[in-house]
Structure formats: structure tokens, C-alpha cells
Steps between C-alpha positions, in 0.01 A plus 500: 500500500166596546332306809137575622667309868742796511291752346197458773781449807512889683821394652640509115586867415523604171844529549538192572282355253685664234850313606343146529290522157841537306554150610286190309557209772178379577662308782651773663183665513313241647750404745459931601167493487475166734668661761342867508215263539596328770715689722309839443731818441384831489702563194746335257841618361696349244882625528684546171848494432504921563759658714168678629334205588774378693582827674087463574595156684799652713242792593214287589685335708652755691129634581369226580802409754609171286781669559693793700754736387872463609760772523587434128290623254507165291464267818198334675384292742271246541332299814321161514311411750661316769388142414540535131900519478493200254370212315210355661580064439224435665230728293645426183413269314500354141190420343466158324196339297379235684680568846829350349767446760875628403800451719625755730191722370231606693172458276159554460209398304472746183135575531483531858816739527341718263136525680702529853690802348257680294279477776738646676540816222128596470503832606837536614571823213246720655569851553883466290588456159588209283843508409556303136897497368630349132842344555768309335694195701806548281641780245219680284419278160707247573373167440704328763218731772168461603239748589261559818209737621524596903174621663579661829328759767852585633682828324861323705426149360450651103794728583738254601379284174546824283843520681593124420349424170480649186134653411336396203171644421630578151552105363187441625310788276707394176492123549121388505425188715816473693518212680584608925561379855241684717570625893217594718551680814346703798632668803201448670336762776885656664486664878656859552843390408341423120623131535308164508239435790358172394798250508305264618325471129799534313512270235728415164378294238627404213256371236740301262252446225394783496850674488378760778604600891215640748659639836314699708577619866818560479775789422842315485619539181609102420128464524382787348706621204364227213787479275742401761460209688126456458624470100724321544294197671301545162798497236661192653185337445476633147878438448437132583194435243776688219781375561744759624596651827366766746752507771549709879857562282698869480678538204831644447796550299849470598763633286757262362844612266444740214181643596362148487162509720380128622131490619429327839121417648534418847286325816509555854280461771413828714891604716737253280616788299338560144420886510855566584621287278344628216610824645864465526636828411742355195242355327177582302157487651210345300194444756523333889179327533310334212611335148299366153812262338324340141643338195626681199700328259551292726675713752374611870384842432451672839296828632405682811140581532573791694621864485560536814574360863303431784756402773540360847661825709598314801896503544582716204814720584740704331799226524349210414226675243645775358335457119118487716628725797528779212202509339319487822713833567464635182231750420332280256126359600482258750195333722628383799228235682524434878800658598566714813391902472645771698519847364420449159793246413498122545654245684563121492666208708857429395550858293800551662410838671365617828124425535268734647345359820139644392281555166244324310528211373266167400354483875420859479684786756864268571719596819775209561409216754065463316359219517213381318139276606723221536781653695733465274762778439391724215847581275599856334360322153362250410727221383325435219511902398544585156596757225371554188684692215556468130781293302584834320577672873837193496825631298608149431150455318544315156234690301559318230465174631168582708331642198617269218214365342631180386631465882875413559688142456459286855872332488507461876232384801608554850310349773590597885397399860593575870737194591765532782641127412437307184502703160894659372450921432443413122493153285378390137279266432620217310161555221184631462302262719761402772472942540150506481475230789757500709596875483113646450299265638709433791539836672428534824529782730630526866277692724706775730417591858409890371204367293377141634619520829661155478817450294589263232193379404478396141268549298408369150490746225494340160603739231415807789160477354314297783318787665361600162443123352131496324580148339611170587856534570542163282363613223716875543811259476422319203397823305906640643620147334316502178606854466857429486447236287406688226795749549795498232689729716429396899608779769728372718348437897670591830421453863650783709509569865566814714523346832711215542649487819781320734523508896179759511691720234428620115799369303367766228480876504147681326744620214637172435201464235661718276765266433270158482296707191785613357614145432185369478528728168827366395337132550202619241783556248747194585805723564566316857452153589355365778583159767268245471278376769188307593266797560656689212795742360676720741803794516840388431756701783675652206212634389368671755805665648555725198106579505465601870801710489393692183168542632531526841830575553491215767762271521369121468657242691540126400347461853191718468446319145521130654254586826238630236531245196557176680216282420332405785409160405259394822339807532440505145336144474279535818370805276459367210302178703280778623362638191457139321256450824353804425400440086417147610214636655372632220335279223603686206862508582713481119647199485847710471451707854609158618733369252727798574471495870549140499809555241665730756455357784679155339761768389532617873521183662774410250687798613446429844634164449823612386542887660293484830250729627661799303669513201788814484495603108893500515405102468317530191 
């Protein structure tokens, strides 16, 4: 592609100028060229799909202390700055034409955004190099996938997205015009510890209409590293205007009689369970964090956009972990962000081992007993402290399933919260829409002293999507019902939940999810039926006790099954009254959020009538 903009640019090599004029996308080049422009980089390089380019990365960021060496070859580490240990609600914001307001979204006039921000950028490249990386959200070729462009100053952030995503200059040189999402990003000036000094200007925008991010200021990978979050604001926008799904789903497969294999997407707010249950050491791991479901022959076809796993570190031990525990203790690569140092190996809260009593960690040199500018106790790690490592490091990894073009059949949703009172440990939803709304939109999550500081406060989490929402959460819904509707084959929908409890005590162990997939599974294929009642299908006894005893090797007690599967007819109706007030707030509510709220609730007060306040399912 020959360019005089390129061609007259110093900071363009002729290295460098030689990889990007193999690829005929005039948009791409303007959209470089804009930025060079703006945010002024001493020089530009585009990273291929090379195993030299990406050992380049890995280097780079080693010298330029992105990262630190650890006592394994193959492991890193990686420190943001103090202030910049997560996603920054109030700083981000989603940019809408006009100033449009959206429910539960904090937005911002389009054209103003974009002046405040690239005002923001001029300049902010001097002295480093511009960072530009092809990728693929889904297999390579697949038509199910999209593609995106990430330009970056950080060697960790580009890393971690080489680490996470599949690169794909290559599609982009042999397929002229591709259509892409586009992720801007800066690191900003760093202090002496190479992380973020101007948190006070950190901003993340997402520019909907323009299918782009621009975050600046900032380290912290979920606003950083485009593909992953920072995507996904933009696909669920794009998903909605199409007509199919971009979910916060994993994706897994759980193995059924004869080598059967049933595919599951699943969502769950952050602690409820959903990387360790797509984890579970039985079954077959697809991708933990982010799912594209579309139509095809009118089937849910399903794929992870990922190729790796960027996961929360906090409380992962050898017992309770063991599938995540060893990789982490594997010698395979590994970045591990905000964690506790101390001679060349790291630590976290809840690992189940001694920890040191002095290192480094986010806050700088730790010794037990820190405190920080607000004299608050400064912990080992932070709790938001993460790893990041590739699918192909996991031994229950379904290859096949992660790179199958046409994706893999959906013939299962699971949606989970945090609820010590209301929801049984798994139920089906009676359809299609009565799961999408009373088991999706309905979650809510119970806040626990470790990370609020105030237990059992609920909080609404429609879908687990609401702290990545870019549209009106009406409008989301009616895309999930129209979708079904044009389903031959609808995956069945479940509600599940990890932490029921009685008397201030789990009535499940961590395990137990092994048995609610497993028949979960056998539900997909009608070998077991189910009781009937008003939220949905649950366990029979007789079920169960084989499964937990196969599995487990537990022995299940008639007693253990009524405490967890009694319907808990009050609770449940004060819930269900809770979300209807929520959609009624909201003007562009379906019609069918509150048929089927309304339709259990009369099913619940029924129930009530003629069981009480609970209803044992040895009545049923």
C-alpha cells in the first residue's frame, strides 16, 4: 500500500513500512495515521503473527520493567500503580450521539468525550513507541469471529493481549478492506516503578459509533487490554444491531454417556463461582470469561473469543483449585499482576501457604501491619490480583471445541449469583423467556464482609453483564427474546447457586457443582425427569443420590436434599417483587420481563396458599 502519510512519517521505518503496505485497508491506515498524529510516538511497530515478534514483546517488556523476572524462567510479574487495581466506574463512560441517557450506564456526549480524550492524548507517545497488534476475537477464519487493531505504548498491555488472543496480522494482508473494532491506549508518563502517575486523568471511552475504545492513564489490564472487556462493551453493542449474542459467558463441555460431550455457556457475577466451574477437573474447558452465541441453522452456535485466561488470583489454593493451582505451578508462561514478591516467587491471600511478612508488592516495599494515605491496612496482594496464562497451559482444554470454526452447539445456559436464602443449588427454567427473565435477568449477588465490608447486600446483576452494559438494558432483553424465537432447537436455561445457606451455614460443599452439571447434562438429553415448580424444574432425590456418590463418593441424605431444594416460597416472591420494581423503572421494559415475573409470582402465591412459606419437594 503505498502512502505518501507513511512514507514522509520518520517514526515509520522501512521495516515497518514494508509489513503495513502488504495490507490494502484504507481505514486501518487512517485510523494509524490519526493517532501517530495525535499522540506523537517516536516510532511505530506493527507486530505480526511471528514467534519473533512475540518473543520481541516478552523482551521489551522485561527492559523496560513492564515486567520483572520470577524464579521460573517462563514466569513474570507485573505491578499497577496503587490506585489503578481496577475498573474506574466513574471515568468510564459510554459515548452516545446526542448525550443519550441509558440506564445503569454512565454516559457522555459523543463529540465532547472524544475532544476531552484526544485532548488528553496529544503528545502523550513522546519519547516510546507505538505499539499496533492484528487480532482475531474468535478462532482464525471463522465467520462466527470478528477482528480488531490494539494501539498501545505498553510492551505488558500488548503482551498480555498476545497472551490472550489469537494474532492476526495475516487475515488482514490476504483479506483487503476488513471490516475491525479499533482499541486505543496509552500508559501515560509512569514514576520509577514504570506504572501510571496520572490517575487523576485516567479516562475510558467507548465511542459506540465509531466501534473504538480510547483509555489513557492507566495500566490495569480490564482497562487496558482492548479485546477483553473494552471489546466486549463494543460487541454487545454490535451484537444488539445483528441480532445475536455477545455474552460475559465461559463455555464448557461436560461429558455425558458414550463419549457424548454437551456444550454449556455460563454467567456469573465476579465470586459466585464460574471460573471454577468451568474448571471442574471431570469436565472439558472451553473459555471462562467471554462468549459470541449466533444462529446457524437455526441452532445456538457458541465460541470463546479468547485463547487464553486472565484470572482473579485471590483465594486460589491447591484444594479447592487444583485444575488453576497447576498451571500456576507449572513451568508454562505465566504474568502474574499485583501479587506479593519475596525472593523471586509470588504470593497471594488465601493460597493456602505461609506468607512472607515482607516483599514487594502493589504499594511498593510490603512488611505486614502497612498502611496506606488513608490508614488503611495494606494486604500481602491485592484482592483484585490476577494471573494471566494461556488456554493451551490447562490439560482439561477442549482444543477442538476452542478452535472450531463453525463454533460448538449451545444446548445449555447457566446463570449464577451469590444468594444465602432464596434460589435452590440448580433449577430449569420452564422456557426460553421465563429463563431469560427470571433466571438471567434476575440475578443478584450478595455482597460478603471480605470485599464490601457489609454483608448481604444484594445487588442487581442482569445477565452478569451490568458492569459492562453499553445499551439500554430493555432493548438487550428484547434482542435475548427475539433470539430464541427464531431458534428450532432452544438450549435449555438454569439458575444455579453456590451459597445457599441455613443457621449461618453452607448446605453445599465447592464440589457439589460437579454433580448439578452432570445432571444438568442428563436434563439436555431427557434421560431424567425433573419435579415441577413455580420458579422452574428441579432434582428428583433418586436422582441425585446415585450422582453424588459416583462422583463424589459422598453419601446424599434425603435430609441434605430437602434443606437445599425446598422452595422457599416468601423469599422467593419478595425477590421476584424486587426485580419487577427494578424493570419498571425503565421505559423500554419487554412487555414479557413482566408477564413472567407476574406469572410466577401468581404461581408462588398459589403455592403459598396451599404449602406455606416453604414448600419440601417430597410434597410435589
Amino acid at each position: 500500500m503505498k502512502n505518501s502519510v507513511l512514507e514522509n512519517t520518520e517514526v515509520f521505518p522501512i521495516s515497518e513500512l514494508n509489513k503495513i503496505e502488504l495490507i490494502d485497508n484504507k481505514e486501518l491506515l487512517e485510523f494509524v495515521t490519526h493517532y501517530v498524529d495525535l499522540m506523537k510516538p517516536s516510532s511505530v511497530y506493527f507486530v505480526t503473527d511471528s514467534k519473533e515478534d512475540y518473543e520481541l514483546i516478552r523482551k521489551k517488556s522485561l527492559d523496560n520493567g513492564e515486567e520483572r523476572q520470577l524464579k521460573s524462567s517462563n514466569h513474570t510479574y507485573h505491578f499497577d500503580n496503587y490506585y489503578d487495581q481496577a475498573r474506574d466506574k466513574e471515568n468510564t463512560k459510554v459515548l452516545t450521539v446526542g448525550g443519550e441517557k441509558l440506564p445503569f450506564i454512565n454516559t457522555m456526549e459523543r463529540d465532547s468525550g472524544i475532544s476531552e480524550i484526544e485532548n488528553l492524548m496529544k503528545g502523550i507517545m513522546k519519547g516510546r513507541t507505538m505499539l499496533v497488534g492484528f487480532f482475531s476475537l474468535g478462532p482464525k477464519d471463522s465467520p462466527l469471529s470478528g477482528k480488531a487493531v490494539q494501539i498501545t505504548d505498553s510492551y505488558y498491555v500488548m503482551h498480555s493481549e498476545m497472551m490472550l488472543y489469537r494474532t492476526d496480522y495475516e487475515y488482514f494482508v490476504k483479506n483487503p478492506g476488513t471490516d475491525f473494532l479499533r482499541f486505543v491506549h496509552s500508559q501515560g508518563e509512569v514514576d520509577s516503578r514504570k506504572t501510571t502517575k496520572n490517575i487523576k486523568s485516567r479516562r475510558v471511552f467507548f465511542d459506540l459509533e465509531g466501534e473504538r475504545s480510547l483509555s489513557i492513564n492507566t495500566q490495569y489490564a480490564g482497562n487496558t487490554v482492548g479485546l477483553k472487556k473494552l471489546a466486549f462493551r463494543l460487541t454487545i453493542s454490535k451484537a444488539l444491531r445483528e441480532g445475536w449474542l455477545a455474552e460475559h459467558m465461559f463455555l464448557m463441555g461436560v461429558n455425558g454417556k458414550e463419549n457424548r460431550v454437551t456444550y454449556f455457556t455460563g454467567a456469573f457475577p465476579s465470586a459466585c463461582g464460574k471460573t471454577s466451574t468451568c474448571m471442574v477437573p471431570s469436565e472439558r474447558i472451553v473459555g471462562d470469561d467471554l462468549v459470541f452465541i449466533r444462529i446457524k441453522e437455526g441452532n445456538a452456535r457458541g465460541i470463546n473469543l479468547e485463547s487464553g485466561v486472565f484470572g482473579i488470583i485471590d483465594g486460589v489454593n491447591r484444594e479447592d483449585d487444583r485444575t488453576i493451582w497447576e498451571v500456576l505451578h507449572s513451568n508454562d508462561e505465566v504474568i502474574f499482576s499485583n501479587v506479593l514478591i519475596n525472593d523471586g516467587s509470588p504470593y497471594w491471600n488465601g493460597m493456602g501457604v505461609a506468607i512472607p511478612d515482607n516483599g514487594e508488592n502493589h504499594s511498593g516495599p510490603w512488611k505486614k501491619g502497612n498502611k496506606d494515605l488513608e490508614s488503611k491496612e495494606i494486604p500481602a496482594s491485592h484482592k483484585n490480583a490476577r494471573f494471566t496464562v494461556k488456554l493451551s497451559s490447562f490439560k482439561g482444554l477442549d482444543k477442538g471445541a476452542l478452535e472450531n470454526k463453525e463454533g460448538v452447539p449451545v444446548e445449555g445456559i447457566i446463570f449464577g449469583g451469590r444468594d444465602s436464602d432464596t434460589w435452590p443449588p440448580v433449577c430449569e427454567a420452564l422456557s426460553w423467556d421465563h429463563g431469560v427473565v427470571n433466571k438471567g435477568a434476575s440475578i443478584e449477588s450478595e455482597s460478603t464482609a471480605a470485599s464490601i465490608g457489609k454483608i448481604g447486600v444484594r445487588t442487581f446483576n442482569a445477565m452478569s453483564i451490568m458492569e459492562f452494559l453499553s445499551v439500554d438494558l430493555g432493548k438487550y432483553l428484547q434482542n435475548y427474546i427475539e433470539f430464541g424465537s427464531k431458534l428450532v432447537k432452544k438450549p435449555l436455561i438454569f439458575a444455579v447457586n453456590y451459597f445457599l445457606k441455613e443457621r449461618d451455614t453452607f448446605l453445599n460443599d465447592k464440589v457439589d457443582k460437579a454433580v448439578w452439571l452432570k445432571w444438568m447434562e442428563r436434563r439436555v438429553h431427557g434421560e431424567v425427569e425433573a419435579l415441577s415448580t413455580p420458579i422452574g424444574f428441579i432434582p428428583k432425590y433418586e436422582d441425585l443420590k446415585p450422582l453424588f456418590q459416583n462422583i463424589l463418593n459422598k453419601n446424599y441424605t434425603k435430609e441434605q436434599y430437602e434443606n437445599q431444594f425446598k422452595i422457599r416460597v416468601a423469599k422467593l416472591i419478595e425477590k421476584d417483587k424486587r426485580i419487577r420494581e427494578v424493570y419498571s423503572g425503565m421505559k423500554t421494559t419487554p412487555p414479557q420481563v413482566f408477564k413472567e415475573l407476574d406469572d410466577e409470582i401468581t404461581r408462588l402465591n398459589r403455592a403459598k396458599l396451599q404449602y406455606g412459606e416453604e414448600l419440601s419437594p417430597f410434597k410435589l
